[in-house]
N, C-alpha and C positions, 0 to 999 in steps of 0.2 A: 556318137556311134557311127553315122555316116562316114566323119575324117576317118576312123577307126578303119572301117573296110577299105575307104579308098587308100589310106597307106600299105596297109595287108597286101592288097592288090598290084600296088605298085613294086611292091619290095617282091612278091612272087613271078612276077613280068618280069623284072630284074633275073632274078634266078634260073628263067627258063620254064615259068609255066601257062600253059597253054590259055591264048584267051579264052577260047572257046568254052574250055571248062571254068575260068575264071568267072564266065558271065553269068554260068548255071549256078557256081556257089556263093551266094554273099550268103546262106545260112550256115554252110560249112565253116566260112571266114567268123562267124559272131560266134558259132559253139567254140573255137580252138581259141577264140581271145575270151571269152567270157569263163568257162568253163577249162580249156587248155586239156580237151578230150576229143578221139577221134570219133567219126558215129559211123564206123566198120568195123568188121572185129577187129582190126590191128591193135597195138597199142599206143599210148599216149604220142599224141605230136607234141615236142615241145619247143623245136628250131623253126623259121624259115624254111629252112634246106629241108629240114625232115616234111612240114607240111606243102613243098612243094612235091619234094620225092614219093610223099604221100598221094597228092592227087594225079599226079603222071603215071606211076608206077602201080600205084596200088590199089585205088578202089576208084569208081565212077559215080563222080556226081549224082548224076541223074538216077543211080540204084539206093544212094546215101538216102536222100532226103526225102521223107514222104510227108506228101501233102493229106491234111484229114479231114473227114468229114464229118460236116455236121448240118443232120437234118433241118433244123430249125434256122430258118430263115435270118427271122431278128436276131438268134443268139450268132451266128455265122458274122452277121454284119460288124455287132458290136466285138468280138473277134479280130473282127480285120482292121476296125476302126482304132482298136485299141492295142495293138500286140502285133501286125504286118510290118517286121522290121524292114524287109527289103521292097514293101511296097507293090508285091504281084498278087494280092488280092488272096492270098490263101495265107494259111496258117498251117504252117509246118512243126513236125517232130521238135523241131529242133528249138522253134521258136514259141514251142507249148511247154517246155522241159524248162526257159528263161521266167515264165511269170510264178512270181511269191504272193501276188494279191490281185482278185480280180473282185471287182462290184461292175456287175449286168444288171443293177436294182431296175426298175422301174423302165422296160426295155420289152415288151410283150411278150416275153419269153414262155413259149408251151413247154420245150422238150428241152432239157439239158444232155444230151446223148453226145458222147465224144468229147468233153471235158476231162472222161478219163486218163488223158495223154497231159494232163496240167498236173504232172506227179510233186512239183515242187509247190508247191498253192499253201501257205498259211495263211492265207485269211482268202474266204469263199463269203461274195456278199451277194444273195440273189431274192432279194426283198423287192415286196410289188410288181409282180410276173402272174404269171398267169399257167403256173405249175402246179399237177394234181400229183407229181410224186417226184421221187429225187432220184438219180442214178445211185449207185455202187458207189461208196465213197471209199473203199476200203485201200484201195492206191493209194489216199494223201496222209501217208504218216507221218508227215510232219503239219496238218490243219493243226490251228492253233483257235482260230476264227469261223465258225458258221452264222450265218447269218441268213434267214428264209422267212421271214415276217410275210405278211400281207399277203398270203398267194393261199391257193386252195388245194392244199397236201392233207391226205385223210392221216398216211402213213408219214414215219421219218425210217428210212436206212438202217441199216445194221451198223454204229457208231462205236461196236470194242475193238478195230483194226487201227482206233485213231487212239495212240495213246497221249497224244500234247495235246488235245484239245482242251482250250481254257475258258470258252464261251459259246453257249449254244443259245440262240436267240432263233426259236420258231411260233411266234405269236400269230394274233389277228390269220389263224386258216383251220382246218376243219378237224382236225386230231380226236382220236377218242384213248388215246393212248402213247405213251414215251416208249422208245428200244428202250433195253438194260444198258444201263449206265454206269455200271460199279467196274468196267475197265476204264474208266475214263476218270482217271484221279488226280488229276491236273484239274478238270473240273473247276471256275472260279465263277461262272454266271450263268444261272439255269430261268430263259425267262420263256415261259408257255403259256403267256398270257391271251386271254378269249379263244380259247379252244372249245372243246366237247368232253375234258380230261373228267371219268369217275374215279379215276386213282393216279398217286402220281408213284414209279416205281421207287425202288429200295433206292436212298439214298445215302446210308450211314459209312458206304465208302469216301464218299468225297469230303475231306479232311479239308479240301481246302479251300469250298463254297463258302463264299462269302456274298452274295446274291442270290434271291431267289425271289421270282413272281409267278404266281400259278392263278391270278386273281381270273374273276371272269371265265370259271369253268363249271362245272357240275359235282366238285367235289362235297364228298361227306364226311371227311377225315385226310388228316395230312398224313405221313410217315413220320415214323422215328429222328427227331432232330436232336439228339442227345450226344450222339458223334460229330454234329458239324458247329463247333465249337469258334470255328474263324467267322461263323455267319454275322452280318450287317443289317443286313437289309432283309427282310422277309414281309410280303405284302401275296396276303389271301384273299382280297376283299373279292366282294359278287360270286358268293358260294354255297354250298347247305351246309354248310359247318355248323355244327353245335356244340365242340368243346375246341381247343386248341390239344396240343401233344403239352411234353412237359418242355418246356423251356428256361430249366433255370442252370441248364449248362450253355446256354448262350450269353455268357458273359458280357461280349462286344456288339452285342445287338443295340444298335441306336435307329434303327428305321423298325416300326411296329406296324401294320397296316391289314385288319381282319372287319374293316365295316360290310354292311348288308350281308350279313350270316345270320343263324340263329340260335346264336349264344345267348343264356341267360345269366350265365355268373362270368364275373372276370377271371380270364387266366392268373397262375401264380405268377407276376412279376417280380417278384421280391429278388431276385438275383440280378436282374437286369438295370444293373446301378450305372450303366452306361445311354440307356434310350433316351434318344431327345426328340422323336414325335413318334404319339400314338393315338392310335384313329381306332374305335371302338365305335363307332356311330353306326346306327341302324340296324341296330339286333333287338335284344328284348331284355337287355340288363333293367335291373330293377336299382340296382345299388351299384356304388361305389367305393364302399368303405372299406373293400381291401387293398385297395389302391398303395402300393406304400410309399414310402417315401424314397423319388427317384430325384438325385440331387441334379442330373445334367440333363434334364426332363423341358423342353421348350414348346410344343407344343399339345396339348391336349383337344382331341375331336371327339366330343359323346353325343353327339345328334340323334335324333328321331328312335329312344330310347324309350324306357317308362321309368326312367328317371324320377325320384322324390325329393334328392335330397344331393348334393355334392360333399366329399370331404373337406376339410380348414386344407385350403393350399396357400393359406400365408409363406408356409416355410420352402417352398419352392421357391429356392433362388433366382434360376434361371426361366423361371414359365414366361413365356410372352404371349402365345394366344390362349385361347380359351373358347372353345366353341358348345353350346350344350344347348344350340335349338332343340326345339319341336320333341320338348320332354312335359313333367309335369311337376317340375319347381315352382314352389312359390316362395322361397326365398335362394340367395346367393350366400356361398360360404365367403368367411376373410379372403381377401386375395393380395396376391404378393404385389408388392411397388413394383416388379419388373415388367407388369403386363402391358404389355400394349394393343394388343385387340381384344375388345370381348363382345363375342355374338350371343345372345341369351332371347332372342325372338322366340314366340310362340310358344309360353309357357304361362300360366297361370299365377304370374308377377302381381302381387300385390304394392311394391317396392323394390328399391334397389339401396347395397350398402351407400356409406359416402365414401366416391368416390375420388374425391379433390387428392387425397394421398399418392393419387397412380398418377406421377408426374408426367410419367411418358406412354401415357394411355394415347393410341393416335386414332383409334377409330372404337366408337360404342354403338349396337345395332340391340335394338331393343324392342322392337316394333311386334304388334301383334300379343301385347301380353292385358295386365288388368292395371296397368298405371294409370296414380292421377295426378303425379308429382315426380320432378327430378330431381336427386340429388344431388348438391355440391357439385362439379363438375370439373373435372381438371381444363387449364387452357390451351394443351398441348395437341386435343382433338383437332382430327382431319377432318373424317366422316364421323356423324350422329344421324342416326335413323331410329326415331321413336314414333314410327306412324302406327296407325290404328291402336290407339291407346285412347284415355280419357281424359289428356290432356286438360285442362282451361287457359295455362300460361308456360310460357319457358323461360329460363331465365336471361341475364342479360349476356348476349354474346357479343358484347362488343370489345372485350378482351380477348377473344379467340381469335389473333390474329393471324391461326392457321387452316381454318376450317375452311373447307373446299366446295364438303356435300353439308347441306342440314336439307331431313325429309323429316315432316313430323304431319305429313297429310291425313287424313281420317283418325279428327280430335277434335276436342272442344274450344278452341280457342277465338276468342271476339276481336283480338286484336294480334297488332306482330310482335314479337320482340325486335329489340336495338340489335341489328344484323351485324357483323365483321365485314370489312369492304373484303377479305380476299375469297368471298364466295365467289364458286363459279357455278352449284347445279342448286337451285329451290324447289322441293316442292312443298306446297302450302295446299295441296286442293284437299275439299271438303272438310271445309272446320265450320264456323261460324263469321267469318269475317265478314268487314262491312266496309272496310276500306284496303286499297293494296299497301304490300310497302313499297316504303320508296327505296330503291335501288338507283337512285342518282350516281350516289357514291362507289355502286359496285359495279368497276368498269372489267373486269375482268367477269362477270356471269354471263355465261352463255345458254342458261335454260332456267325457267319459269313456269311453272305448273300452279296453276292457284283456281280451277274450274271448279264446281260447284260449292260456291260460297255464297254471298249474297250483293252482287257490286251492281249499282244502275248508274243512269242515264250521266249522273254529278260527276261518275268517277272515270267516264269517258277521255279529256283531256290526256287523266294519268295513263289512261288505257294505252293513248297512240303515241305518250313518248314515250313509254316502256317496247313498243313494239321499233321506234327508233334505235334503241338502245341494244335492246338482247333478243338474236337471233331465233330462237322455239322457246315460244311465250304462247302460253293457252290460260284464256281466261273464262270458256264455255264450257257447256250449260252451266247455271247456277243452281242454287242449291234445290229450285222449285222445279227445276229442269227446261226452262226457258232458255233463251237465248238471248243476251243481251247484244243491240245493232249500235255501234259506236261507227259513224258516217264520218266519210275524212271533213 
């Protein structure tokens, strides 16, 4: 751009124009090559000659170009920092009329006042500032992008002047309410996440949402989602929800996301033969069983539920997680060979299926329930956490040549099992033990937990070449709540 004015410059020197005015316009020089428009009422320059005869003849520099104000300190800086094409410290008409994208994110910005002169602006990104309201946005009609997360706006603008807007991102600030948004049918991402929102407005114009996050507000009901038929993604979670809308004209919805509400029956899924994660966890469902059969369905969240019972998700092709703590199962349905994690902690487990089928099982968390026995185990696990259980024995893991984590602390167990050298985390504390294991062979463990058990004075030795070996190793108090002194 520089080369740009200094040829302009030279070629206009050439022709007979004056330095003097020369040196006032290098903004004049960037609107006629950028734009190839005059900023006097004449008409278009589009020669040399003409923009010389222009600035001799015609109009005066110094009346052309106005320099604009803006209150705000920080946003003035970042301003100049970023958009001062000629380098004099101001931001001029002309050099406000050149920017299409501007981010002031994270810039202490109180006041956006006199932005209004940035008419050409598709994307506005003023995220992490320190704004309690927004200017007049009605000048950018061509916003395509807003962006205003993290700052502390009670209000949002009046948004039907903007008819290309395709994303409105005002999360994390103080909202107790959205403008009308049914002129805004370009519309493709609506996220008003952790606000003060009791309602979210009409939204069955925008045809062409396919985003939406309202999670983390104070809602008691959603809107009519029966016209936004393009939707993906819809995530309600942390709300007083107690039913959902109807959604089985959401066809393409593959993102489901309504936990910590206070639903008690599952919504109708039965259409939504597209969702591949759905998070239900921490309402008040009792059941499951109308759950139906969602073929491209990968993961499933029913946490902190009052859960009885799960459906046969054998026939789920695709399911790989599976999470359904802190319910009140006592037993597990079939489940499909494709899973590879399954969380089922803190539930009144008397048993588990056999598991040896689930080849690509990589992590079993199981801890907290009424076991006294493990089943069959595939040898493909990462992580196994079966702590606080009733353990006595595990089985033998020295064919788990991938297991990373094994916690199986607060159980019964008198001895260790045959460990996998590629452990790196142990915990063993509070069981019954009387000897440690030996971790010679596991030169990759970096942590050791085995304190109140029962080790004295004999098994000191092994005490200080474990403490040579693996970085955070705790072998105190024991299980009488002593402290065992191993002297170098």
């Amino acid at each position: 751009m520089k080369f740009f004015i200094a040829a302009i410059t030279l070629l206009l020197a050439m022709n007979g124009a004056k330095a003097s005015e020369l040196a006032m316009c290098p903004d004049l020089l960037l609107a006629w090559g950028n734009e190839n428009q005059s900023l006097c009422s004449n008409d278009d320059v589009y020669s040399v000659l003409d923009l010389v005869s222009f600035i001799n003849d015609e109009c005066s520099c110094s009346d052309a170009i106005v320099h604009l104000e803006f209150p705000d300190a920080n946003f003035k800086d970042y301003l100049v920092s970023a958009f001062d094409l000629n380098g004099n410290g101001e931001i001029s008409d002309v050099e406000a009329r050149l920017v299409t994208e501007m981010d002031c994110s994270d810039r202490g910005i109180a006041d956006l006042t006199g932005i209004a002169a940035f008419t050409n602006l598709n994307v506005l990104n003023c995220n992490s500032n320190l704004l309690t309201s927004l200017p007049d946005l009605s000048a950018f009609t061509n916003l395509e992008r807003l962006e205003c997360n993290h700052n502390q706006l009670t209000t949002l603008p009046d948004l039907s002047a903007l008819p290309n807007l395709e994303s409105l991102s005002c999360s994390w600030n103080l909202l107790t309410s959205l403008p009308d948004l049914s002129s805004n049918t370009y519309l493709q991402m609506l996220n008003c996440y952790n606000n003060q929102l009791t309602v979210l407005p009409d939204l069955s114009a925008l045809l062409n949402l396919d985003y939406l996050d309202c999670s983390r507000n104070q809602l008691t009901n959603l809107p009519d989602l029966t016209t936004n038929t393009n939707l993906l993604h819809l995530a309600c979670h942390r709300n007083q929800l107690t039913s959902l809308p109807n959604l089985s004209t959401l066809i393409d919805l593959d993102y489901l996301d309504f936990e910590w509400n206070l639903l008690t029956n599952l919504p109708d899924l039965s259409g939504l033969t597209k969702l591949v994660y759905l998070d239900c966890s921490h309402n008040q469902l009792t059941s499951l069983v109308d759950l139906p059969m969602l073929p491209e369905l990968i993961a499933i969240n029913c946490d902190g539920n009052q859960l009885t019972n799960l459906p046969d998700l054998s026939a789920y092709p695709n399911l790989t997680g599976l999470s359904c703590r802190t319910n009140q199962l006592t037993v597990l349905p079939n489940l499909p060979i494709s899973l590879l994690f399954l969380y089922c902690d803190t539930n009144p487990l008397m048993s588990l299926p056999d598991l040896s089928p689930l080849l690509n099982l990589r992590s079993l968390h199981c801890g907290e329930t009424q076991l006294t026995s493990l089943p069959d185990l595939p040898t493909s696990l990462i992580s196994l956490y079966c702590h606080s259980n009733q353990l006595t024995e595990l089985p033998n893991l020295s064919a788990f040549t991938q297991l990373i984590s094994l916690v199986f602390q607060g159980n019964l167990l008198t001895s260790m099992p045959v460990l996998p050298t590629s452990l790196q985390f142990l915990a063993c504390a509070s069981n019954l033990l009387t000897e440690l294991p030996d971790v010679s062979d596991l030169t990759g463990l970096n942590t050791l937990f085995c304190e109140r058990n029962n080790f004295d004075m004999a098994d000191c030795p092994q005490i200080r070449a474990i403490e040579a070996l693996v970085p955070e190793f705790v072998y105190n108090p024991q299980g009488n709540g002593s402290t065992l002194q191993c002297n170098p």
